[in-house]
N, C-alpha and C positions, 0 to 999 in steps of 0.2 A: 507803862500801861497804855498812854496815849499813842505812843509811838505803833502800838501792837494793833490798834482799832485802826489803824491811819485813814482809812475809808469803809465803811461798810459797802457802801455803793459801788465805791472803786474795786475794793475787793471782790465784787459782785463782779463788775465791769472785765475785769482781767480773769478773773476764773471764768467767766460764763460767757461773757460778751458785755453786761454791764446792767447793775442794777442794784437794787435790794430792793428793798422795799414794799410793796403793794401789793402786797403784798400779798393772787387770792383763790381750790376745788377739788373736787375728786367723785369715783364711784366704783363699786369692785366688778358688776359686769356689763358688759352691753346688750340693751337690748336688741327686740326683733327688727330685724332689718339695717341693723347698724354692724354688722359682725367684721368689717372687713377693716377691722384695727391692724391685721395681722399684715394687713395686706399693704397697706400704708407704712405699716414699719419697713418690708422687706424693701420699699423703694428708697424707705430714707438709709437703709442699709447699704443699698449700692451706692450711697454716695457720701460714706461714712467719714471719708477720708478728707474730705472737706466738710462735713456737717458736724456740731458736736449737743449734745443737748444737759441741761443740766439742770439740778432740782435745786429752787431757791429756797429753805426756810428761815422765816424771822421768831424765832422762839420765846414762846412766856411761859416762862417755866418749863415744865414738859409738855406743853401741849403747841404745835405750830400752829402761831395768830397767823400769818402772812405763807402763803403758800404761792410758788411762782414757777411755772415751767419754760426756760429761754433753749431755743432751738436758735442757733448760731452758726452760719453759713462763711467760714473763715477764709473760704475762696470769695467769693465775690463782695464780702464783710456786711453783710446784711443778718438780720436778724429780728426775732418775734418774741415779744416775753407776753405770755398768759397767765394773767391772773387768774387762782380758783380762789372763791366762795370762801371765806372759812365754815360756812351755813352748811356748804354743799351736803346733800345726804346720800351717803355712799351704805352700804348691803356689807350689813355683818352678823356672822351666824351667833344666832340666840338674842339678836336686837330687832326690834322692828321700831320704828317711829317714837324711839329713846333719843337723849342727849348724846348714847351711844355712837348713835347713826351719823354722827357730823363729823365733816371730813377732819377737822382740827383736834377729833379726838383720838385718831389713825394712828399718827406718830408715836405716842407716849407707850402704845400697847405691842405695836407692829412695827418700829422702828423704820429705818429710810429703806430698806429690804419692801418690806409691804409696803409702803404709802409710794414708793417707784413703780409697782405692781402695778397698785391701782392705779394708778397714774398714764401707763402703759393701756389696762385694760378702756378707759376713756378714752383717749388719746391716737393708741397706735403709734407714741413718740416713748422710745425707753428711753428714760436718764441714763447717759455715761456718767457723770459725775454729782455730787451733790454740795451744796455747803451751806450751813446753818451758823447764825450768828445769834445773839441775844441782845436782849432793849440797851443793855452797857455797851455792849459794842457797837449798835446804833446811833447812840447818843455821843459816844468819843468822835464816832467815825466825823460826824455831822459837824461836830465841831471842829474837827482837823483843815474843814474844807472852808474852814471860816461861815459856816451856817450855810439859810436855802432861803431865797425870796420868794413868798408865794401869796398869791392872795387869798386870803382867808374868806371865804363867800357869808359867813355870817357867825355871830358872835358866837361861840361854842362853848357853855357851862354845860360841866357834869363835873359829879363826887360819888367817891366808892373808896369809904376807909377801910373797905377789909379786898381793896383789889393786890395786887402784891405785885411791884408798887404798891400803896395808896396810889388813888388819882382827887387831882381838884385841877381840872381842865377851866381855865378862864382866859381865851383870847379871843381878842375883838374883832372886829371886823374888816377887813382890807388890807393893803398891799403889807407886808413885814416882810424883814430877817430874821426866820426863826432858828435856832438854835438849838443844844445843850435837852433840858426838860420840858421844854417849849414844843420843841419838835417832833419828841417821842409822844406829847399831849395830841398835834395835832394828826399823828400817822394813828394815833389809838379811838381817836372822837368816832362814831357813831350815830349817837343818839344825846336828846338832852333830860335831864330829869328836874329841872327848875322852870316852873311856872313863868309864860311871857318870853321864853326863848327859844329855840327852834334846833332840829337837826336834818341830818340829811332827810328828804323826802322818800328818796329809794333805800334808804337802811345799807346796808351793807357794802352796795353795787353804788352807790354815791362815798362810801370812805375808797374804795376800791380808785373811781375816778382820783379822788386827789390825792389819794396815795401815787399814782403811776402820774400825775403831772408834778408831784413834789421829787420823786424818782430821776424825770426827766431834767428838772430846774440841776438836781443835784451832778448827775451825768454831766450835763455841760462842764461844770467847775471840776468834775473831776480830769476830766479828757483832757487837762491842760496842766495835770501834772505828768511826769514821767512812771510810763504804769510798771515795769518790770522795779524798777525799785521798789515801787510801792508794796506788788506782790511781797517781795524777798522781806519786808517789811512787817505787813500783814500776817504771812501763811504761819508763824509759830502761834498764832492766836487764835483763828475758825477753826472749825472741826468740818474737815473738808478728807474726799479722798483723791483730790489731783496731789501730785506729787509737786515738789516744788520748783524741778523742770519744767515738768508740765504746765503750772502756772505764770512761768515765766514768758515761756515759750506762746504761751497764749495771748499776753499779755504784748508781747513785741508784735504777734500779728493783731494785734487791735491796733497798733499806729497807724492812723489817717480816717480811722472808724467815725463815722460823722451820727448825731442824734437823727438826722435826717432819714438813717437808714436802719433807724431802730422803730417795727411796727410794738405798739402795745394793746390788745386785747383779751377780753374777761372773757370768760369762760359761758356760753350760751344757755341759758336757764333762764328761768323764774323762780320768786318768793312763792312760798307756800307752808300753809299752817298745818301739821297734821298732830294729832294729839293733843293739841295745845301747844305746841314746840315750832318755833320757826325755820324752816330750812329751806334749802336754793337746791330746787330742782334744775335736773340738768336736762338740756335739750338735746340729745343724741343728735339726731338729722341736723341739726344746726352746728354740731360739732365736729362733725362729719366735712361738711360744708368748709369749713375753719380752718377745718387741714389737710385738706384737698387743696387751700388758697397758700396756706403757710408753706406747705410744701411743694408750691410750685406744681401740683397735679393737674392734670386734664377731668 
């Protein structure tokens, strides 16, 4: 079974261009003055043949924690992983400003078909491919690589016995090797709920941040094993639709692929309360913006 997670990251890294993890948006249409997704696509279309784009989910249960869009440039080996939100609130019919309306609940109902859509209709980037792993395969992966060094910014307590997992998050503060259930502790932390201890300031968009520098620590150690084995390793275990050609084949053009030329960025929004329910509003003109730079646009 170890053998099968052999990297989450890696497997990330070789199917997509490289990642898992951070895993983080979405919305079903664009608004006014933002319409020209269509338009953006049809450039990344002419240059298909060198571009490839793919949808990352990290899954808790049926609903996807970690949502990642990696647009992958396998001629020049550069590349962009976007985090969305899992807050984000995306438009769906007979929901208005429900628990409905957030992007992590798209999946379970609309499977990788709709949540690529939407993805699409934000974006103007279709996924060609997709690949979804779970917290098990996260945690094998993590451990295959021999852990992930990271600095932990501040002591992080939280308990939830009816989360599934359980969690009881208790690590300290500063540099570690984390590990195993350690690591899946810290890619889950958020918030705290114990008096006298503290969580991210920005909620979501701060787990987002040390999800994608935990992401980045783990890439390095990945990029220094041999990836096409790794794939052939891997691919009976995700639930992916690259073939395992295909994965291979991607995998051989990631050799020489440097973390230097891997950009990472969140998806442009803000927090915002409506109903009582927390959710990451998306900033269209800023997204716009985003991928007019990711794609190389004038």
């Amino acid at each position: 079974m170890k053998q099968f997670f052999k990297v989450f990251f890696i497997s990330l890294v070789c199917f997509s261009l490289i990642i898992t993890g951070g895993l983080f948006w979405l919305n079903g249409n664009l608004t006014e003055g933002t319409t020209d997704a269509a338009d953006i696509f049809k450039i990344l279309s002419n240059d298909k043949d060198s571009r490839i784009n793919v949808l990352l989910l990290g899954l808790e249960n049926t609903r996807s924690d970690t949502i990642m869009l990696v647009t992958y440039d396998t001629k020049n080996k550069t590349g962009d992983l976007i985090s969305i939100p899992r807050d984000t609130y995306v438009d769906r019919d007979g929901f208005v400003n429900s628990g409905n309306n957030k992007i992590n609940s798209v999946y379970t109902v609309k499977g990788i078909e709709g949540l690529s859509e939407i993805i699409y209709n934000i974006t103007g980037i279709k996924p060609d491919k997709y690949v979804t792993i779970d917290y098990d395969g996260v945690r094998a992966a993590v451990d295959a690589i021999g852990g992930v060094e990271v600095d932990v910014p501040f002591h992080m307590r939280y308990t939830d016995p009816y989360a599934n997992p359980p969690l009881d998050i208790d690590i300290p503060a500063g540099k570690q090797l984390i590990k195993g259930d350690r690591a899946m502790e810290f890619l889950r932390f958020r918030k705290t709920n114990y008096p006298g201890y503290t969580g991210y300031s920005n909620g979501d968009l701060g787990r987002i941040e040390a999800q994608q520098g935990f992401v980045k620590a783990a890439i390095k150690k990945a990029l220094s094993l041999k990836l096409p084995f790794v794939v052939k390793e891997v691919y009976p275990y995700v639930n992916t639709n690259f073939s395992l050609t295909e994965a291979t084949s991607l995998a051989m053009g990631c050799i020489g692929l440097s973390t230097e030329n891997i950009n990472f960025h969140t998806l442009p929004g803000a927090p915002q309360t409506r109903n009582g329910i927390s959710f990451y509003i998306i900033d269209y003109l800023a997204t716009k913006d985003l991928m007019h730079s990711v794609l190389d646009m004038e």
